[in-house]
C-alpha positions in Angstrom: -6.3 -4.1 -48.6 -5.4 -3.5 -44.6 -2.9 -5.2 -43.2 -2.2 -4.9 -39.5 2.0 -5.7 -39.0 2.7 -7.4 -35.6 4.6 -9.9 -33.7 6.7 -11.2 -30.7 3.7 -11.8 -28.9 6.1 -14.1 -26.6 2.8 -15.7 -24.9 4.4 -17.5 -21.6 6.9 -14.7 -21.3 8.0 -13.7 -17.4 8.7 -10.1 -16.9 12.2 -10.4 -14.4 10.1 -13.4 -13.2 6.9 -12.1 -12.7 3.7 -13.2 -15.2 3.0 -11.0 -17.9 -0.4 -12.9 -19.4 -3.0 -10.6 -17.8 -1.0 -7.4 -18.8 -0.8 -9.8 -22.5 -4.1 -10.2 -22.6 -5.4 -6.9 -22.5 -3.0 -5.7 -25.2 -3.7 -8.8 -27.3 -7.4 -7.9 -26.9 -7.1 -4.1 -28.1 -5.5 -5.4 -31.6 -8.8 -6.9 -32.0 -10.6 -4.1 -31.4 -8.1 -2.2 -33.8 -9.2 -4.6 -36.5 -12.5 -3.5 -36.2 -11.9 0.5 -35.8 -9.8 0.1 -39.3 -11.8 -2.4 -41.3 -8.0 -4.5 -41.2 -8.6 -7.3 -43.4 -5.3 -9.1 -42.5 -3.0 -9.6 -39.3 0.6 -10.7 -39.7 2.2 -12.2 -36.5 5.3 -12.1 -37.6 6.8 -14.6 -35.1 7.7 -15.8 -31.8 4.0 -16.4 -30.9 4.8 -18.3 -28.2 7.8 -17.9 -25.8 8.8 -21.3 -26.0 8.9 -24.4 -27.8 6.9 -26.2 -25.3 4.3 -23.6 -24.1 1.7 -24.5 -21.0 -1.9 -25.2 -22.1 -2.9 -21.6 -20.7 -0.7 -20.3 -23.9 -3.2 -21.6 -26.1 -5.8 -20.3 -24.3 -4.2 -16.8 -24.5 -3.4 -17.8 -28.1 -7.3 -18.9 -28.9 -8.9 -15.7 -27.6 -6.8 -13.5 -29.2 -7.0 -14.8 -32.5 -10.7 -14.9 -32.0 -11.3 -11.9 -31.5 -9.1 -11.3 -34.8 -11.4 -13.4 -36.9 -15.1 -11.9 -35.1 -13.5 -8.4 -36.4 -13.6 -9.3 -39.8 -9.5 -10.2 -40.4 -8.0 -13.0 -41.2 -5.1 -14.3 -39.5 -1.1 -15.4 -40.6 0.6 -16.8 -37.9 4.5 -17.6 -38.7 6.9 -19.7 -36.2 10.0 -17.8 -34.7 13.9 -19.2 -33.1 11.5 -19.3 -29.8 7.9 -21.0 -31.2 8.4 -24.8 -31.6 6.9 -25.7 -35.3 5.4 -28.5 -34.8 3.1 -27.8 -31.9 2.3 -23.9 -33.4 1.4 -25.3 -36.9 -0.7 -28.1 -34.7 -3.9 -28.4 -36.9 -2.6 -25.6 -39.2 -4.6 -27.3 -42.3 -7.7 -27.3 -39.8 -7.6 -24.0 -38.7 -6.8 -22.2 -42.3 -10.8 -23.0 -43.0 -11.8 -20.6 -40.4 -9.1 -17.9 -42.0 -6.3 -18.9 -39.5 -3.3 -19.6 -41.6 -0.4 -21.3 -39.5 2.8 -20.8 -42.1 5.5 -23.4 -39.6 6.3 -25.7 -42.3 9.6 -24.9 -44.3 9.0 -27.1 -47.5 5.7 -25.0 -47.8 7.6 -21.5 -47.6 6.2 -20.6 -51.4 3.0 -20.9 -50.9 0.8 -18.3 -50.1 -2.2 -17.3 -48.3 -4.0 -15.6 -51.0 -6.3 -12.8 -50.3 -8.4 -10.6 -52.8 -9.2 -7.2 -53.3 -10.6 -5.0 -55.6 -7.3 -4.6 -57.3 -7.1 -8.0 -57.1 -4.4 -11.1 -55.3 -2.6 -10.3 -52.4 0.0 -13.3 -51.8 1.3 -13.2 -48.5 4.3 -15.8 -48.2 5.9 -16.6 -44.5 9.4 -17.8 -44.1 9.0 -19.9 -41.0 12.2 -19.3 -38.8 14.8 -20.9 -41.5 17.8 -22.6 -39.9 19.9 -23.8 -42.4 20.2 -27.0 -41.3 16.3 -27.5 -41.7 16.4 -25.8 -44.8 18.4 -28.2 -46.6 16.5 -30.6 -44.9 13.2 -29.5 -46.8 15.3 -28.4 -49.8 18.3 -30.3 -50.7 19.5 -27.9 -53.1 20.1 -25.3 -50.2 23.7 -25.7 -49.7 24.2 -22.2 -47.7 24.6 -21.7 -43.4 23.9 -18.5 -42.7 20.0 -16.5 -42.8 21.4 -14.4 -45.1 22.0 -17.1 -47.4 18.5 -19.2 -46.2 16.7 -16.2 -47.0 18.2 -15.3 -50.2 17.5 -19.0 -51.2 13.7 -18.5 -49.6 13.0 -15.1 -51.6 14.2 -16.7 -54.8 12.0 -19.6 -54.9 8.8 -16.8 -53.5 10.0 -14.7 -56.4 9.5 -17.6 -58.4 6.0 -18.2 -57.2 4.6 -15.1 -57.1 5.9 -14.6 -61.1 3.8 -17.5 -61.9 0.9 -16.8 -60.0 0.2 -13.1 -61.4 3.3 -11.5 -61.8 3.7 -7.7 -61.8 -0.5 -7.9 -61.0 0.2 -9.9 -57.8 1.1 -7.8 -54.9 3.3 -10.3 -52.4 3.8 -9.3 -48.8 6.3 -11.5 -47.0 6.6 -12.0 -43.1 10.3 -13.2 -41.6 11.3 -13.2 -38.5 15.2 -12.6 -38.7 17.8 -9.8 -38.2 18.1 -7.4 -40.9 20.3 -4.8 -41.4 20.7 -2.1 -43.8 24.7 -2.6 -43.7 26.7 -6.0 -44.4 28.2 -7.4 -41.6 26.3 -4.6 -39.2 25.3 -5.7 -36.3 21.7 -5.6 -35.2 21.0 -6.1 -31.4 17.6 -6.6 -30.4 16.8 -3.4 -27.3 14.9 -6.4 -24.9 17.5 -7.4 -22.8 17.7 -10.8 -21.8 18.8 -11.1 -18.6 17.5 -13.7 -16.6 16.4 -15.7 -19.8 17.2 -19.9 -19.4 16.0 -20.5 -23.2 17.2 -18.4 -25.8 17.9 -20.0 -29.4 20.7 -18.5 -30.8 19.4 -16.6 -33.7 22.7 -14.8 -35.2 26.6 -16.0 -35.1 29.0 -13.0 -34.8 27.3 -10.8 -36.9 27.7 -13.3 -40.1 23.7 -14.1 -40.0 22.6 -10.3 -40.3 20.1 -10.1 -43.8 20.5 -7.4 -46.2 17.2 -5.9 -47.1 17.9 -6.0 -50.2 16.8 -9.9 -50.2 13.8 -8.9 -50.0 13.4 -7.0 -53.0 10.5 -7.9 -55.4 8.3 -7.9 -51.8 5.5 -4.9 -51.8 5.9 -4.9 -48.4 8.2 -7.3 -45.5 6.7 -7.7 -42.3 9.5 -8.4 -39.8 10.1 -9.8 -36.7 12.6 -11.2 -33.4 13.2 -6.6 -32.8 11.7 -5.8 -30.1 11.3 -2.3 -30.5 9.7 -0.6 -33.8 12.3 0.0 -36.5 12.1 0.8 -40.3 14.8 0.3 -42.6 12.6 1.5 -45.4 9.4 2.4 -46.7 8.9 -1.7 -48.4 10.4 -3.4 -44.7 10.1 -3.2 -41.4 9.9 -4.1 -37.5 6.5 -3.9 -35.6 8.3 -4.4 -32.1 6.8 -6.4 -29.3 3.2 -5.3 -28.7 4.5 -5.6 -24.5 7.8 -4.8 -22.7 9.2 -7.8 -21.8 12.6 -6.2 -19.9 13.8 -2.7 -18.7 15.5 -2.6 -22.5 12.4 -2.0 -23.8 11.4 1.4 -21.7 11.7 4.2 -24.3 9.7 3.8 -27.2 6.0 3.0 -27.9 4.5 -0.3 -28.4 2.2 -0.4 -31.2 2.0 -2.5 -35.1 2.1 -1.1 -38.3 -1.5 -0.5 -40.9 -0.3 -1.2 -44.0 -2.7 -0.2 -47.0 -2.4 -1.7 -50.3 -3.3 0.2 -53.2 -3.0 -1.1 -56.7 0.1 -2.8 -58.4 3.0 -1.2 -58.3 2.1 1.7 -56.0 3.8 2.5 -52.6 2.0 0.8 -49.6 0.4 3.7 -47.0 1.2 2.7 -43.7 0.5 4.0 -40.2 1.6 3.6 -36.5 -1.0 2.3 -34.2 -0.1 3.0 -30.6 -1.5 -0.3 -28.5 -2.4 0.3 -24.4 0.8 -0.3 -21.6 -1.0 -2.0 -19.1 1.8 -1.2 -16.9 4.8 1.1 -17.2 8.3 0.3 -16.4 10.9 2.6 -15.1 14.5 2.9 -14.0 15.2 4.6 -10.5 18.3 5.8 -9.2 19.6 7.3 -6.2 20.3 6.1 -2.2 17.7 4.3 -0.3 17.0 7.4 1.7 16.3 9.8 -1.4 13.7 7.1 -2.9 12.5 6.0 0.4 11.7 9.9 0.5 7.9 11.1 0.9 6.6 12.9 -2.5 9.3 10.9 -4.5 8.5 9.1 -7.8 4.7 8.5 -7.8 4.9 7.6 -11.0 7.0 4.4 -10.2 4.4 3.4 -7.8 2.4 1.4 -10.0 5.4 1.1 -12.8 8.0 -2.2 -13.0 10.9 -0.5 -11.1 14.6 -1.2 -11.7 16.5 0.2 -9.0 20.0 1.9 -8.9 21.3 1.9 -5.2 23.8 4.6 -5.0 24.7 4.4 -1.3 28.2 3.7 -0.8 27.3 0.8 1.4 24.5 -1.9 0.4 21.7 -1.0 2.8 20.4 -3.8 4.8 16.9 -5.1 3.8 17.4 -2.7 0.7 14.8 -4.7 -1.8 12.0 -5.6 0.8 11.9 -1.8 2.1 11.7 -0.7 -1.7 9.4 -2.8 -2.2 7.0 -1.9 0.5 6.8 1.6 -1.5 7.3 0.3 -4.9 5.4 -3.3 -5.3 6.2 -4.1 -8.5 10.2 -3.3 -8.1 11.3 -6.5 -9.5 16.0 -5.6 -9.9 17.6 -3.9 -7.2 21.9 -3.1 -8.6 24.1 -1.7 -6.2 26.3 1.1 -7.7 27.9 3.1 -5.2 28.7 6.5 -6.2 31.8 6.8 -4.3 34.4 3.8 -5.4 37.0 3.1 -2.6 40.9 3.2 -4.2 42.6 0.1 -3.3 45.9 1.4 -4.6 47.8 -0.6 -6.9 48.7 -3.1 -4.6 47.9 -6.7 -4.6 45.3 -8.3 -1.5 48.6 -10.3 -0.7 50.5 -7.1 -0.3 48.0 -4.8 1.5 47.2 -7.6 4.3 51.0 -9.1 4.5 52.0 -9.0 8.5 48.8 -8.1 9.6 47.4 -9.2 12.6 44.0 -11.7 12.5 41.5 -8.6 13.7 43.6 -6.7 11.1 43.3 -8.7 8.5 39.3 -9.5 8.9 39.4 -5.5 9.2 40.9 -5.2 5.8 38.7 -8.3 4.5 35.6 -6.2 5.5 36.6 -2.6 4.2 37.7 -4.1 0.6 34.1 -6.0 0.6 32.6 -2.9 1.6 33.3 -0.5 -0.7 36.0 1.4 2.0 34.1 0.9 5.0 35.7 -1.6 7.8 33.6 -3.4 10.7 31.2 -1.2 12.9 32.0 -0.9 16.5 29.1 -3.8 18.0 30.8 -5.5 14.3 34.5 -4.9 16.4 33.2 -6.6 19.1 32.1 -9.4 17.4 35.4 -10.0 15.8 37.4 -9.6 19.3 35.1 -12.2 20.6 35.6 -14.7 18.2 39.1 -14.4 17.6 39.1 -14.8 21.2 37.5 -18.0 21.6 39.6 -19.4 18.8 42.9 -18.3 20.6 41.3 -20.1 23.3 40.7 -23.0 22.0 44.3 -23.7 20.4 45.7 -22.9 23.4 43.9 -25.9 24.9 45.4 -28.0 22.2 
């Protein structure tokens, strides 16, 4: 049996702001064709289908066409909820769609039993831990008493275990799909490489490294399908990321997008498995330097059609900086401002280093400590003399 690993689809998600859904759509469309290229009889979305809890009717469009696509290719589909996918309206008509091979795992109680698929070897149960927070665990299960994932999926893989031993045993194969931080030492942390700057919803998902999963909980699994890592990661043969099949941030610009094939051979043999390199509809890159050098004709065509993050480097902020980038960068989206020369203030305090000074001298020191060194400009002198003047006039009248 093929199974095609994937997930973090994040449909809704912003890139710094600006829509990613067409850029989404295109990949979402090649998996589909990838099902059909491989004869892939399964897809695991492994969660965080949607980028929120509440997503916008044009989320479920994105959502419907995709996993069309999935089922007109010949695969069936497992869909599990993430910390960002809201249960409830995910799993919507979950009992519905599983007739037409969509299989919508959201609901906790429900986390032993499997979709069960059939090859010529024979079942294939693949089990989905809905994002488990342990207060919703013991919710479902009152015998959970644990609050950490490590403990909710320890309790999860037990009772899976459990149900996989009395559905076939050593004849069943069981894949499991979690969406979770794992990491292959206790108490390591694991830090997702999308950054998350600019985010307004962002569920908490680990607690001072306390919530990291051993892989070792998943044991007994012939293969884990993970999820919530952006980027591509295996921490062995049996369990692994698929990454984001999009960037989402400028943390996410080295590395390939893609999802795992995982073959199935018979009981008890290692699963095959294969990268699958999905399109970048658009690149993103990081430029540094002064306005001048990337303002400069012949410079960095290859940002030209790329998200840009731009490094300033000029000891001063230019003036205007992001809309003259953007006139030869369009999709420059982060402008920082890191000079490359730091002005030394000395160790003395602002209280110190203006004490006695006169009002022009003090705006003067006001201005060069703002600016990085550099004090007013001579029509900026002016300015100041004027002002300062009027208001000595003006409490002289008083």
């Amino acid at each position: 049996m093929r199974i095609l690993h994937t997930s973090d689809w994040h449909i809704g998600r912003t890139f710094h702001g600006h829509s990613t859904g067409e850029h989404l759509a295109h990949v979402l469309a090649a998996i589909g064709s990838a099902v059909a290229e491989h004869a892939v009889d399964a897809v695991i979305v492994a969660g965080d289908v949607f980028d929120s809890s509440t997503p916008k009717a044009e989320a479920f469009t994105m959502l419907n066409a995709a996993v069309s696509a999935i089922r007109e290719a010949g695969a069936a589909v497992v869909l599990t909820s993430g910390n960002h996918d809201g249960p409830a309206r995910l799993g919507h008509m979950a009992r519905f769609a599983a007739f037409g091979g969509v299989h919508v795992l959201t609901d906790l109680a429900a986390l032993a039993t499997p979709v069960v698929l059939e090859d010529a070897h024979g079942d294939v149960l693949i089990y989905g831990i809905p994002y488990p927070h342990p207060e919703f665990l013991r919710a479902a299960f009152p015998a959970f008493e644990g609050t950490t994932q490590a403990a909710a999926h320890a309790f999860a893989m037990g009772l899976i275990r459990d149900d996989a031993a009395a559905r076939g045993g050593a004849d069943a194969r069981v894949v499991v799909a979690a969406h979770t931080f794992c990491s292959g030492e206790a108490g390591a942390a694991v830090h997702d490489t999308a950054e998350e700057s600019g985010r307004t919803e962002e569920r908490d998902i680990s607690r001072g490294g306390l919530d990291i999963v051993p892989p070792a909980t998943f044991d007994g699994a012939d293969y884990v399908a993970l999820g919530h890592i952006h980027s591509h990661a295996t921490l062995s043969h049996r369990v692994r990321y698929s990454g984001a099949p999009l960037r989402f941030s400028f943390g996410e610009i080295s590395g390939s997008k893609g999802a795992w094939l995982v073959e199935l051979g018979a009981p008890g043999t290692e699963p095959a498995v294969e990268r699958l390199d999905l399109p970048t509809p658009r690149a993103a890159v990081r430029l540094e330097g002064t306005l001048e050098e990337l303002l400069a004709d012949g410079a960095h065509p290859e940002a030209e059609h790329a998200w840009v993050d731009v490094v300033l480097t000029d000891d001063q902020r230019p003036r205007d900086a992001m809309r003259l980038i953007q006139e030869r960068y369009p999709h420059a989206v982060t402008l920082t401002h890191r000079p490359a020369h730091v002005a030394d203030h000395g160790q003395a305090s602002y209280s110190e280093r203006t004490r006695g000074k006169t009002d022009a001298e003090l705006v003067e020191a006001f201005l060069a400590f703002t600016r990085n060194g550099h004090g007013a400009t001579a029509a900026e002198d002016a300015l100041i003399a004027d002002a300062l003047g009027a208001l000595d006039a003006t409490e002289a009248t008083r």
